[in-house]
N, C-alpha and C positions, 0 to 999 in steps of 0.2 A: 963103427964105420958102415955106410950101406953097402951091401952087397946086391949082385945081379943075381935073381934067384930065375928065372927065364928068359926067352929071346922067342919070340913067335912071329911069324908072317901076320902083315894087320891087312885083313880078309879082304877090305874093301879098297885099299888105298896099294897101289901097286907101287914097288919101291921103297915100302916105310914097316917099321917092326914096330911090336909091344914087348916094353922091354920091362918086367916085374922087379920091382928094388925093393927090398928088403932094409928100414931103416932100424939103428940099433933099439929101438924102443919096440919093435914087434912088428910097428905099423908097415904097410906096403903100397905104394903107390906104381902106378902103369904109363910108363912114357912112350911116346909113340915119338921114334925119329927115325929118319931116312938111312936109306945105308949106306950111305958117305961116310955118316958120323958115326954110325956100327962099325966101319973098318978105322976111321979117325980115331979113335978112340978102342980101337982095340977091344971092343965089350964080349965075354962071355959070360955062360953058366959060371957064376962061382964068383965073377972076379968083384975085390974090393975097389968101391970109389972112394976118391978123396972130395975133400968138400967141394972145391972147386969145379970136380967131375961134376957133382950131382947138381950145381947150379946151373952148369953149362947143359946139360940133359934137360932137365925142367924149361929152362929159357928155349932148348930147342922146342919142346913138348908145347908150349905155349905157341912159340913161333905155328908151328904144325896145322893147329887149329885155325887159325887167319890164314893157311898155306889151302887147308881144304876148304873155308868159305869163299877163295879166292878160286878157288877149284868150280865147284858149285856156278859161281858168278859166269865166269867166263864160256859154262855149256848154253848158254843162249846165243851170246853172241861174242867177237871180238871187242876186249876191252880197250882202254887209254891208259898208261898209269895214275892219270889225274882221276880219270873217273875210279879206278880201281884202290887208289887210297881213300878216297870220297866214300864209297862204298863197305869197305872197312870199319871207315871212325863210325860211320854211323850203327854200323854192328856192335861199337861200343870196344871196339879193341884196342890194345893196348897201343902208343907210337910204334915200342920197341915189336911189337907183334905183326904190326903192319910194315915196318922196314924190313922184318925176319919175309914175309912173305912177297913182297913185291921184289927183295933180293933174287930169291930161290925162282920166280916166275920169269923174270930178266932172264937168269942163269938156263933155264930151259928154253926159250925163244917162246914163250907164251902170253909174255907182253914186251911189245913190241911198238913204240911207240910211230918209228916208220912203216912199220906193214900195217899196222891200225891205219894209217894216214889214206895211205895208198886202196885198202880196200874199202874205206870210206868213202871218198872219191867215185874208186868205179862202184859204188852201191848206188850210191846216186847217179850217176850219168847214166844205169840200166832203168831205175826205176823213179826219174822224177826228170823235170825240164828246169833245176834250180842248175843258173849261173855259175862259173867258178867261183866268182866273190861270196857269195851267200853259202857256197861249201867250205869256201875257205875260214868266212869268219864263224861255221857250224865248228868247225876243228877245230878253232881257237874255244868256245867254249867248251869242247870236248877234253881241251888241258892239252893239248898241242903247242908244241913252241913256234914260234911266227915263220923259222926256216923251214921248221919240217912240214909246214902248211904249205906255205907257198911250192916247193916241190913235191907236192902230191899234186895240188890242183894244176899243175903245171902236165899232167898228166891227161887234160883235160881236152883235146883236139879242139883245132878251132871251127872244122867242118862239121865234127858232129855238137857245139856248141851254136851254129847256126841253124841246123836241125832244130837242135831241141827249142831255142829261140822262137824262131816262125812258129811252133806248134804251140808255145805260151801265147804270143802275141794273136795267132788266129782266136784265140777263146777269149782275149780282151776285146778287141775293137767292138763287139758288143755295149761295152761303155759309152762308146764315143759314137756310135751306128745313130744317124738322124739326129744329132743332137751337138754338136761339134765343127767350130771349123776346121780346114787342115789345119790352119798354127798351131791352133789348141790340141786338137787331134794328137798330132806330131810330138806337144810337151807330155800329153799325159801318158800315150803309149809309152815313151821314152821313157818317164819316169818308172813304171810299170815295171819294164824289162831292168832298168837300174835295179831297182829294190830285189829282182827275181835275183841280181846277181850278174845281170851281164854287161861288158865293156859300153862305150858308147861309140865305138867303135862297130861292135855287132850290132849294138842295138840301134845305128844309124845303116847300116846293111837291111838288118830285115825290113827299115822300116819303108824303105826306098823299094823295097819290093814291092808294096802295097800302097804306092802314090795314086796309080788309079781309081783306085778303092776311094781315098781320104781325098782323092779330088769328086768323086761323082757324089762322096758324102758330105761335101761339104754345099752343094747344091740344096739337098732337102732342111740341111743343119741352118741352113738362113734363112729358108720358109719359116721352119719352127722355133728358132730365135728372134726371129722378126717379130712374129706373132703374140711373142709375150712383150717385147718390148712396145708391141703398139697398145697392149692391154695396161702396161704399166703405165704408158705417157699418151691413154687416151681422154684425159680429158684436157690437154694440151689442144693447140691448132696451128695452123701457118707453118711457119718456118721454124718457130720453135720447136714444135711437134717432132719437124723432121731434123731436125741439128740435134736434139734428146735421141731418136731412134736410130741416128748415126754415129752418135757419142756408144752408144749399149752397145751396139753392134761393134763397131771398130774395137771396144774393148775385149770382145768375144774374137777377135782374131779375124776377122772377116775382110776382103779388101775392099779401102772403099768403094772402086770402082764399080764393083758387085752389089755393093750396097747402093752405090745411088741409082743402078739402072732395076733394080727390085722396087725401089722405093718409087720410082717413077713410073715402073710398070701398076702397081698397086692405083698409084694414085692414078692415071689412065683408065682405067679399070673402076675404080670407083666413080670418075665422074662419067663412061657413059653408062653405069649402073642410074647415076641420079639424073642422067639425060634420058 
């Protein structure tokens, strides 16, 4: 029958002992388990295990090891459980090793799949301009369940959500700067802030903020629109010419009315050039 031949403090790991067993064959092996299972189990100097002790010991001893790479894992940063089984397998650990260890991290408030949520959330709203939705569907693949997501990003103010908005959307209209009309303008921003993550709701707010902007831009945006279309249907003439340079343009978002007093200015313009 093995016996417990020591019980020592394990140096590194606070809360957990090396407990020396003595099996009848001579051999001796070192299990390391918590001190739950030191009072659980009643273990001293001396005492005889039964088989079943020593399996349950081992299995803890096993657990243990997935319990300190789970240890390890989480001094970086706050885990998920998804991520922190993910993490595991690929350490190559056992199922039963990784459910020993994600138990016992539960049981201490160390993973925590609402406070992972929640400080996800404000990580982002400190240090990025990404939307609720683009947070939200980050925690979905973080192995977040669909409630506990949505009540993080729920978290998410809608004041400082149009902050960070405006401050995304300032560093786009570079896209669309002399090259855009407002319709088009207006799709592509939108889209912009969509994909960033935010409603279309906010992202018809900020964008309304900026209508002066995307109206004086869309002044230069039909000069330099114009200009490739007259390059592309210059070897056209008459009416054609212009019915083709009003078709390109009206499909660029442009209103015709704009369009044909450009077109008429132009052409004004060229004939007392050739007068």
């Amino acid at each position: 029958m093995p016996v417990v031949a020591t019980i020592r403090t394990a140096e590194k790991s606070k809360g957990f002992f090396e407990v020396s067993v003595v099996e009848p064959d001579g051999s001796e092996q070192i299990i390391t388990v918590h001190e739950d299972v030191l009072v659980q189990e009643a273990l001293h100097r001396g005492k005889d295990l039964s088989a079943q002790q020593f399996v349950r010991l081992k299995k803890e001893a096993e657990g243990i090891k997935a319990y300190h790479a789970s240890i390890r894992f989480l001094s970086f940063r706050m885990r998920s459980v998804s991520e922190m089984r993910t993490y595991l397998a690929k350490k190559e650990f056992l199922p039963v090793q990784i459910d020993f260890a994600i138990k016992r991290l539960i049981q201490e408030k160390l993973l925590d799949d609402r406070a992972f949520a929640a400080s996800f959330v404000r990580t982002r709203m400190e240090l990025s301009t990404k939307g609720p939705q683009l947070i939200y569907r980050e925690l979905l693949q973080a192995g977040i369940d669909q409630a506990t997501a949505q009540e993080a990003v729920e978290l998410y103010p809608d004041d400082l959500q149009i902050e960070h908005a405006r401050k995304y959307l300032a560093k786009q209209t570079a896209s669309v700067k002399n090259r855009k009309s407002r319709v088009e303008s207006r799709q592509v921003l939108s889209r912009q802030l969509m994909q960033r993550g935010y409603s279309q709701a906010i992202s018809k707010e900020v964008l309304d903020e900026i209508s002066d902007f995307l109206k004086e831009n869309e002044k230069s945006a039909l000069a330099y629109q114009a200009e490739k279309a007259v390059q592309k249907y210059k070897k056209l003439t008459g009416d054609a010419f212009s019915q083709k340079v009003k078709e390109y343009l009206f499909r660029k978002g442009f209103p015709i009315d704009e369009i044909s007093v450009f077109l008429d200015d132009r052409i004004n313009t060229e004939q007392k050039d050739w007068g």
